[in-house]
N, CA, C and O atoms as CSV, one atom per row, in Angstrom:
chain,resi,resn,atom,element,x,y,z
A,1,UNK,N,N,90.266,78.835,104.422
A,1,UNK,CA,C,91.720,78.925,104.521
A,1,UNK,C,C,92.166,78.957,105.983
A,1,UNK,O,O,93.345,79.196,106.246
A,2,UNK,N,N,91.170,78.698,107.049
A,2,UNK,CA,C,91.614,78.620,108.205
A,2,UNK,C,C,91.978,79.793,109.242
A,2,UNK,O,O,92.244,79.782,110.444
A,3,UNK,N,N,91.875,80.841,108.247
A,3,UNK,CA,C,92.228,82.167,108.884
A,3,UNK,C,C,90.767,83.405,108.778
A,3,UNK,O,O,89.935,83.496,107.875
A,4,UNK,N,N,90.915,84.411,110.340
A,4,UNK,CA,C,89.179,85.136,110.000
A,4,UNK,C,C,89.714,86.254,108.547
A,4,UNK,O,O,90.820,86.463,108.047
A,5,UNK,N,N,88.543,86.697,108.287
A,5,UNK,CA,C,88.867,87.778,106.816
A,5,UNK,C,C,89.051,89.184,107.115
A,5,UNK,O,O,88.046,89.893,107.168
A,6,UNK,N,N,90.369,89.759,107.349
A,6,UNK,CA,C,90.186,91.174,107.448
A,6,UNK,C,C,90.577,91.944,106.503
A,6,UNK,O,O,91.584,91.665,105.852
A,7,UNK,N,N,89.877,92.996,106.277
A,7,UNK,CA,C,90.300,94.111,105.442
A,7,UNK,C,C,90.135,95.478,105.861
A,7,UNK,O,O,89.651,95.634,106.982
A,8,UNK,N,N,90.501,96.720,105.051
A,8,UNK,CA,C,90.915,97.733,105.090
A,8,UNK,C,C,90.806,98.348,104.259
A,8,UNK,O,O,91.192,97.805,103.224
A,9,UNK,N,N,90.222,99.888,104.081
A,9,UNK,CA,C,89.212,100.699,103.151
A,9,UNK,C,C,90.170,101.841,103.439
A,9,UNK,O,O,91.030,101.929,104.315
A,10,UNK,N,N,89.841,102.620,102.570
A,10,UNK,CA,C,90.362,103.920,102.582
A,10,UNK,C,C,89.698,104.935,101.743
A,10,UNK,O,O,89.636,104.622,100.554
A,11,UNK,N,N,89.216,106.007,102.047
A,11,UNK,CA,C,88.878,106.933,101.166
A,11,UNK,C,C,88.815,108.405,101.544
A,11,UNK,O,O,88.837,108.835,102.697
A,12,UNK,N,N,88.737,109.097,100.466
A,12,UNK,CA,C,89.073,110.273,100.479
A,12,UNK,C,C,88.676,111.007,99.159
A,12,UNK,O,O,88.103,110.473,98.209
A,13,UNK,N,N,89.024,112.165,99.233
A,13,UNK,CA,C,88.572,113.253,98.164
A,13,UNK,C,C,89.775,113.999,97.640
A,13,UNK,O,O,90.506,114.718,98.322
A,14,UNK,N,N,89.919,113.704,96.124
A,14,UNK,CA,C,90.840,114.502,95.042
A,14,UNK,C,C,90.564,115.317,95.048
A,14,UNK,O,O,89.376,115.572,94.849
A,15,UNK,N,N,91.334,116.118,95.242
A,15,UNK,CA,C,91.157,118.024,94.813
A,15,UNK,C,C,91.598,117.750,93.068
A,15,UNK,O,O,91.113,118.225,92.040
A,16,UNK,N,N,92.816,116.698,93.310
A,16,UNK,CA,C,93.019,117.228,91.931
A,16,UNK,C,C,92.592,116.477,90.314
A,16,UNK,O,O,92.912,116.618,89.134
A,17,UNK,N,N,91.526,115.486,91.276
A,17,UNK,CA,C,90.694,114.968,89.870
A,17,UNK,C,C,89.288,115.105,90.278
A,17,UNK,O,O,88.379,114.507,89.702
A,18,UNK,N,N,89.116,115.896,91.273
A,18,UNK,CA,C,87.694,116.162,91.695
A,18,UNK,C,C,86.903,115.358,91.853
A,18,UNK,O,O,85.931,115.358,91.098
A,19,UNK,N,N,87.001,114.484,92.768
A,19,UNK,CA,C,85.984,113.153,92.625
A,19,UNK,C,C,86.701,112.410,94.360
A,19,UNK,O,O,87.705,112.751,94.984
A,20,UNK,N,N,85.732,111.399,94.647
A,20,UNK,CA,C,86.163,110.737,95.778
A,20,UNK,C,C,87.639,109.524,95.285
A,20,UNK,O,O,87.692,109.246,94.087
A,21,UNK,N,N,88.298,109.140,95.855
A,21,UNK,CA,C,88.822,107.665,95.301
A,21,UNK,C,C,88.643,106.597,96.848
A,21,UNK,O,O,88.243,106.925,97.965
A,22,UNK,N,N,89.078,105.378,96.380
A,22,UNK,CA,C,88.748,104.668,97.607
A,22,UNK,C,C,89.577,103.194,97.680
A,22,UNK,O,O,89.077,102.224,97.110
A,23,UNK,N,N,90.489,103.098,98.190
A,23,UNK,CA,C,91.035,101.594,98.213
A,23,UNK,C,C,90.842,100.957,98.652
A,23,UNK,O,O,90.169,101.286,99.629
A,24,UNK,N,N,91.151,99.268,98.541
A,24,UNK,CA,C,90.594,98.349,99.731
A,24,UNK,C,C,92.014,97.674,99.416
A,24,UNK,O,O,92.783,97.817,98.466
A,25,UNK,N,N,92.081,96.738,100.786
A,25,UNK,CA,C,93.161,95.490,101.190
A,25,UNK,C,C,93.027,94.927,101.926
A,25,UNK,O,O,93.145,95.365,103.071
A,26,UNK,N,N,92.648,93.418,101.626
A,26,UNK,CA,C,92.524,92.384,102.535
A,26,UNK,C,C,93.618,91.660,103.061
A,26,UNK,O,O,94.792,92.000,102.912
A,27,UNK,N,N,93.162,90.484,103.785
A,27,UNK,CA,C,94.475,89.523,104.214
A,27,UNK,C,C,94.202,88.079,103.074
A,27,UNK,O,O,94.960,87.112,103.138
A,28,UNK,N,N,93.072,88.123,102.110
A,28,UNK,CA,C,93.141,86.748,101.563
A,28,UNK,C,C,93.710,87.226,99.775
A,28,UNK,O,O,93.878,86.420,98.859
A,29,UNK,N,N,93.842,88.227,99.726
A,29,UNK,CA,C,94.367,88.838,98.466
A,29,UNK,C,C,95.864,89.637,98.333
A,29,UNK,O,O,96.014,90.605,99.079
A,30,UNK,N,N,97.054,89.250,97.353
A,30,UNK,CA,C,97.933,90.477,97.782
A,30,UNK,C,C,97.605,92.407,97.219
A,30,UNK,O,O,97.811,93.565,97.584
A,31,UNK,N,N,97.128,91.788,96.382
A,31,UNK,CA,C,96.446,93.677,95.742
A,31,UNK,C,C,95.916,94.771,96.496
A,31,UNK,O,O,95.454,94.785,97.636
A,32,UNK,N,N,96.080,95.773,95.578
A,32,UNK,CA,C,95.464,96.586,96.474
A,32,UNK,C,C,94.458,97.089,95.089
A,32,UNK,O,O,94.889,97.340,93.963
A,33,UNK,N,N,93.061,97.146,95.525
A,33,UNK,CA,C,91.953,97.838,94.826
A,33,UNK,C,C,91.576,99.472,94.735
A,33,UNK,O,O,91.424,100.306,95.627
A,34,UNK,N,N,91.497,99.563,93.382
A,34,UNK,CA,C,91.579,101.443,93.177
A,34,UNK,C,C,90.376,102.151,93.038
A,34,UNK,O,O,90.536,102.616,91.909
A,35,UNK,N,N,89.265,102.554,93.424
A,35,UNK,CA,C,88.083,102.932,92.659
A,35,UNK,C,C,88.199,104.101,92.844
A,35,UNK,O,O,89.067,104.538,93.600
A,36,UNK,N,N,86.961,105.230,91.901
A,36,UNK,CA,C,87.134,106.644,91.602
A,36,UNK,C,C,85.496,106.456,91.439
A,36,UNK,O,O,84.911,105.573,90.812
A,37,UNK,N,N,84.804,107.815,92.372
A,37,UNK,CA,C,83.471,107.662,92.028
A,37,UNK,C,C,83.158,109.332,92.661
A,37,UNK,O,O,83.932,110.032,93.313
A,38,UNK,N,N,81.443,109.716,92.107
A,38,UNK,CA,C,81.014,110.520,93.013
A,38,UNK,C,C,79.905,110.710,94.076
A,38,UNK,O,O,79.209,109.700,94.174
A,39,UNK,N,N,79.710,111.262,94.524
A,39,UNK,CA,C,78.557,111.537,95.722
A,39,UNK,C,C,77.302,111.567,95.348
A,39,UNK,O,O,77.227,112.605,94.691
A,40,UNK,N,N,76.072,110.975,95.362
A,40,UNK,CA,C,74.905,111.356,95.098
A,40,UNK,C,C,74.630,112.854,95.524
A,40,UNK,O,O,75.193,113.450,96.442
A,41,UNK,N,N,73.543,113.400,94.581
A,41,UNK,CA,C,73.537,115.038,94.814
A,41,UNK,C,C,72.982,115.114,96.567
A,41,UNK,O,O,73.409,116.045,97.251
A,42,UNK,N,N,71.899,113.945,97.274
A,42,UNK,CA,C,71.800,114.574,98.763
A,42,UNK,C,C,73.633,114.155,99.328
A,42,UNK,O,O,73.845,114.869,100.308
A,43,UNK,N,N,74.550,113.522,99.103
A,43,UNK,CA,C,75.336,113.822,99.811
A,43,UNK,C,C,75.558,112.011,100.589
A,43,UNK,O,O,76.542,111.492,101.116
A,44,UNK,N,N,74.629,111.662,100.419
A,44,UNK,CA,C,74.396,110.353,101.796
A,44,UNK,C,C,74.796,108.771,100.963
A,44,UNK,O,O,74.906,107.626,101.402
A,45,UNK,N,N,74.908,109.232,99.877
A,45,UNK,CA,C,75.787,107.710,98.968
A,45,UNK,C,C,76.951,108.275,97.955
A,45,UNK,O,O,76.839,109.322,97.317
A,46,UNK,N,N,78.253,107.270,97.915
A,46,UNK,CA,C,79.106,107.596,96.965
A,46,UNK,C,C,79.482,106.361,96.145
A,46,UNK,O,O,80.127,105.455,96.672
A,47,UNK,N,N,79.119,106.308,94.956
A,47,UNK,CA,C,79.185,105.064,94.390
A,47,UNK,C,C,80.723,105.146,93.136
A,47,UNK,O,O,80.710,105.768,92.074
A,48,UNK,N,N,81.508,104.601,93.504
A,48,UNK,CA,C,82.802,104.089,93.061
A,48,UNK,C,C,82.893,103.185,92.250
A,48,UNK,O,O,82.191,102.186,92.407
A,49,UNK,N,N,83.850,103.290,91.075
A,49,UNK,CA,C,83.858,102.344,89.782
A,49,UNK,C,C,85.055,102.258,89.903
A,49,UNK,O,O,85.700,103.218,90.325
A,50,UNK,N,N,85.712,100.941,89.519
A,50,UNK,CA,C,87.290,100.100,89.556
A,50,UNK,C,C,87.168,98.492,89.156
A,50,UNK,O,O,86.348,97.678,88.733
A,51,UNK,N,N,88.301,98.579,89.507
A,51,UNK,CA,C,88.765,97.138,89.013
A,51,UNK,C,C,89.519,95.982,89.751
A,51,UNK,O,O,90.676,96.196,90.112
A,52,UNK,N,N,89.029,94.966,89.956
A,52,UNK,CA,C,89.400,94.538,91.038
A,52,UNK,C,C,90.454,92.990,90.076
A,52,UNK,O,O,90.255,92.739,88.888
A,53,UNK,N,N,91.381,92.280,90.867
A,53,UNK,CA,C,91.878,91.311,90.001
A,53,UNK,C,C,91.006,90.017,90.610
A,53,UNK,O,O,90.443,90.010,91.705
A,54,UNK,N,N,91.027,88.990,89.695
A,54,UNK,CA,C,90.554,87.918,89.732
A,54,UNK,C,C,90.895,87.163,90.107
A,54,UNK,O,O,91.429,86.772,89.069
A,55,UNK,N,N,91.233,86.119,91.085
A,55,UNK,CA,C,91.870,84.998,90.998
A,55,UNK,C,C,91.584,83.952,90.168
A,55,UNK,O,O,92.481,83.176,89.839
A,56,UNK,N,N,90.601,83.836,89.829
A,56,UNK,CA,C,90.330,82.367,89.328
A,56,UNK,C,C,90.689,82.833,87.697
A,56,UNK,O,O,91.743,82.488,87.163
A,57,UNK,N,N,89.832,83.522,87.119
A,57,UNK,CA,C,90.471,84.270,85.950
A,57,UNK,C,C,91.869,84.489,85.396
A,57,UNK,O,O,92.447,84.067,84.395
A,58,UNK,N,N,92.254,85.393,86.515
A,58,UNK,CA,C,93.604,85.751,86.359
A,58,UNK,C,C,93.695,87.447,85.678
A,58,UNK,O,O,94.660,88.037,85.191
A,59,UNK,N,N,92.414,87.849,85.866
A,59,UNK,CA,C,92.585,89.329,85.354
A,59,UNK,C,C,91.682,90.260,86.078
A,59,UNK,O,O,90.768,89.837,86.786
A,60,UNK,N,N,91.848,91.115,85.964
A,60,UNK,CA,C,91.129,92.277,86.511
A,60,UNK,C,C,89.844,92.067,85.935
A,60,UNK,O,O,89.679,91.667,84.783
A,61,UNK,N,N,88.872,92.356,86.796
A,61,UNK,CA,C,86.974,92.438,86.610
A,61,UNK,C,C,86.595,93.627,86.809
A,61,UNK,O,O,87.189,94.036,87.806
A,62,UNK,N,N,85.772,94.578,86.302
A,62,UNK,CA,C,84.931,95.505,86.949
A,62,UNK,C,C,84.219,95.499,88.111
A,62,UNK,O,O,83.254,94.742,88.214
A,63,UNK,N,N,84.475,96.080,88.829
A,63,UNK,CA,C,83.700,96.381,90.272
A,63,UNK,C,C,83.280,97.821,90.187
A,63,UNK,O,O,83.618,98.716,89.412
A,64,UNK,N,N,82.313,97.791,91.367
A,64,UNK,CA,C,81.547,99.533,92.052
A,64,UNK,C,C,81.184,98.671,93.357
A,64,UNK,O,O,80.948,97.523,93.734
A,65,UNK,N,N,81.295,99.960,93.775
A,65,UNK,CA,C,81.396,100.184,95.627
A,65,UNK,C,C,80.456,100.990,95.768
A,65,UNK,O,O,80.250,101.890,94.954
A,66,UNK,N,N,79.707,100.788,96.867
A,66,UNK,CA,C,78.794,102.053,97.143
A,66,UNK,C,C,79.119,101.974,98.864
A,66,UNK,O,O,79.220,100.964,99.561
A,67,UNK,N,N,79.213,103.112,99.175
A,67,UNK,CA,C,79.189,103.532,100.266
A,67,UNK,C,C,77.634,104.748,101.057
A,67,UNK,O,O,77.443,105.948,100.858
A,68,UNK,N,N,77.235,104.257,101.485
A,68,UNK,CA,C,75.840,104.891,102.323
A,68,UNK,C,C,76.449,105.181,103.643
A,68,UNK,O,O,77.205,104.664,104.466
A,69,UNK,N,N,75.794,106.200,103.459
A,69,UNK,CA,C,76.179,107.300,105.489
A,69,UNK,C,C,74.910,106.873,105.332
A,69,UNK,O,O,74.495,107.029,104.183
A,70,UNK,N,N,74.058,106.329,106.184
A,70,UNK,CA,C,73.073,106.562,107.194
A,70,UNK,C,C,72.431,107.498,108.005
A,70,UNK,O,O,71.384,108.139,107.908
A,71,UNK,N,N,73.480,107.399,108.971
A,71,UNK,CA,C,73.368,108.625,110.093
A,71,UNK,C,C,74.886,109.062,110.561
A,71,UNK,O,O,75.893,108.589,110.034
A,72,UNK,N,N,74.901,109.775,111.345
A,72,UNK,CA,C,76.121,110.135,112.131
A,72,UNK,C,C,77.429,109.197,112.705
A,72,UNK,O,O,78.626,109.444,112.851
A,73,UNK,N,N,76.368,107.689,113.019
A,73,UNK,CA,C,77.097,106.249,113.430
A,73,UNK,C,C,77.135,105.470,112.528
A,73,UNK,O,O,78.133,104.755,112.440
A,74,UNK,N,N,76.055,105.344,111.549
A,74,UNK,CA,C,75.804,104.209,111.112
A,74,UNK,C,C,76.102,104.599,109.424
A,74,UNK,O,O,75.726,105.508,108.684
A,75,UNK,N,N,77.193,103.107,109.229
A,75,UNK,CA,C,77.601,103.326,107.592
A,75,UNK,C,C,77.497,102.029,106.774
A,75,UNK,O,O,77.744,100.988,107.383
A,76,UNK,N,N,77.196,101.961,105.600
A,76,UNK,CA,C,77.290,100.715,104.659
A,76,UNK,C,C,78.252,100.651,103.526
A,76,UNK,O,O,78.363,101.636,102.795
A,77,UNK,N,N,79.015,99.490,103.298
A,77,UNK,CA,C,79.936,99.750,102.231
A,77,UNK,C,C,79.574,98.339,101.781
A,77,UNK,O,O,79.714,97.299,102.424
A,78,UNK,N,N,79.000,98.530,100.352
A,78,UNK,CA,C,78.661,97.454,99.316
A,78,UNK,C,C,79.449,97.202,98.525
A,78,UNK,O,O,79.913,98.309,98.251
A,79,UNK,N,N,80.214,96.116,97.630
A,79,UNK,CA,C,81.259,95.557,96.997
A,79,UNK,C,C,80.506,94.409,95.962
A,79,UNK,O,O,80.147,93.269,96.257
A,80,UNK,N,N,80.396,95.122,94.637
A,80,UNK,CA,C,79.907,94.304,93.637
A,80,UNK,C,C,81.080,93.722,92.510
A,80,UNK,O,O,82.128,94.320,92.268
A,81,UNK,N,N,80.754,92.707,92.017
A,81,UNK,CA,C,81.631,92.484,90.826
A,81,UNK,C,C,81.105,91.963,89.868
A,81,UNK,O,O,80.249,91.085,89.978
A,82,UNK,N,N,81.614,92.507,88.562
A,82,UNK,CA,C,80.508,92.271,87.377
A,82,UNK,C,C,81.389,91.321,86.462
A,82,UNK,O,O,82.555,91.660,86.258
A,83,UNK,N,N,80.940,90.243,85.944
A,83,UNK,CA,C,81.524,89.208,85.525
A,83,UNK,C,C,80.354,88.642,84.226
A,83,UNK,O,O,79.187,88.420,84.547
A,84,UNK,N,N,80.668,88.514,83.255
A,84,UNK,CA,C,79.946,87.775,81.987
A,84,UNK,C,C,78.762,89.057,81.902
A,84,UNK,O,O,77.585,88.813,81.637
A,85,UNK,N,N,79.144,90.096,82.101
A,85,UNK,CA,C,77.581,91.242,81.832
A,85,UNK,C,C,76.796,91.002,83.191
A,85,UNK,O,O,75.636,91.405,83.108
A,86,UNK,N,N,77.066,90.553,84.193
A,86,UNK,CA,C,76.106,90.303,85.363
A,86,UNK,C,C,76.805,90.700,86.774
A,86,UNK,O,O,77.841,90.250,87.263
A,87,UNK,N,N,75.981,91.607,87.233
A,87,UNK,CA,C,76.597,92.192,88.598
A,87,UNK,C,C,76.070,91.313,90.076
A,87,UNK,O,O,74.959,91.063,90.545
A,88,UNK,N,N,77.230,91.066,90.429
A,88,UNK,CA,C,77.221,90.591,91.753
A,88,UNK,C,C,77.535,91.324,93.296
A,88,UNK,O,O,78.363,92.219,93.466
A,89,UNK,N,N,76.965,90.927,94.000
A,89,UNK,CA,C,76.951,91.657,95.412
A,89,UNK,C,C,77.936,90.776,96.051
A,89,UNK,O,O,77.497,89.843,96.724
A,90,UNK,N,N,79.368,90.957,95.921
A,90,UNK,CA,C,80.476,90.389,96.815
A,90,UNK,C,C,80.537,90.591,98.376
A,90,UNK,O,O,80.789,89.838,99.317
A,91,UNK,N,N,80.309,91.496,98.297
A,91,UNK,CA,C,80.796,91.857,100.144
A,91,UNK,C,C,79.738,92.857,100.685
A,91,UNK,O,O,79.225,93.675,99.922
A,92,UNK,N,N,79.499,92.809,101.652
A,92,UNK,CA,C,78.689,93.949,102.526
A,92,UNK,C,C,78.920,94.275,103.942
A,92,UNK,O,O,78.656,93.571,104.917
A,93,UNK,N,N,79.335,95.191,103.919
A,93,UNK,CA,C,79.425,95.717,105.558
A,93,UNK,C,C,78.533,96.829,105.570
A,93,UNK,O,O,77.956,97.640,104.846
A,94,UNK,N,N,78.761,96.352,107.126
A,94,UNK,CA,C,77.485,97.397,108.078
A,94,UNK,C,C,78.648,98.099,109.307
A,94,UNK,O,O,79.451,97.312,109.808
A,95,UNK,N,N,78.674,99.230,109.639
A,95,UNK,CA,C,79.819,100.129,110.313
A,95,UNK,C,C,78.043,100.498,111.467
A,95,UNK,O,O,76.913,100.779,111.070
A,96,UNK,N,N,78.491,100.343,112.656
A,96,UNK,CA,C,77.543,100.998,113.637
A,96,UNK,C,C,78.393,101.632,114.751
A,96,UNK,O,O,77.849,102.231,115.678
């Protein structure tokens, strides 16, 4: 489309549904994406379940996000989407 791909994450922690939530928004989509997930018991992954819309479809798909702390600098945020019973690895960033 001629243009670079940026997006924008957000997350945080419900007090009042007890759980992390986490949004995303790009520049090649108008939506904004909702997920709700929790922390692995060490603390160092939070894996998020939502729904993301489709374009080609035209409807919302299941997605999960996982987010990995690493270390102190270093972070990963994985972006799957599950389509016909089969999960796909959409997006991956690396935060250093």
């Amino acid at each position: 489309m001629g243009m670079n791909y940026e997006g924008l994450s957000t997350i945080g922690y419900s007090l009042e549904k007890n759980k992390y939530v986490s949004t995303w928004i790009d520049n090649m989509n108008s939506g904004i994406d909702y997920r709700e997930g929790k922390a692995s018991d060490d603390g160092k992954k939070i894996e998020f379940i939502g729904t993301a819309f489709d374009m080609v479809s035209g409807k919302d798909v299941p997605t999960r996000q996982v987010l990995t702390l690493i270390d102190d600098t270093h972070q990963t945020i994985e972006l799957f989407t599950i389509a016909n019973g089969k999960e796909m690895k959409t997006i991956e960033i690396d935060f250093e």
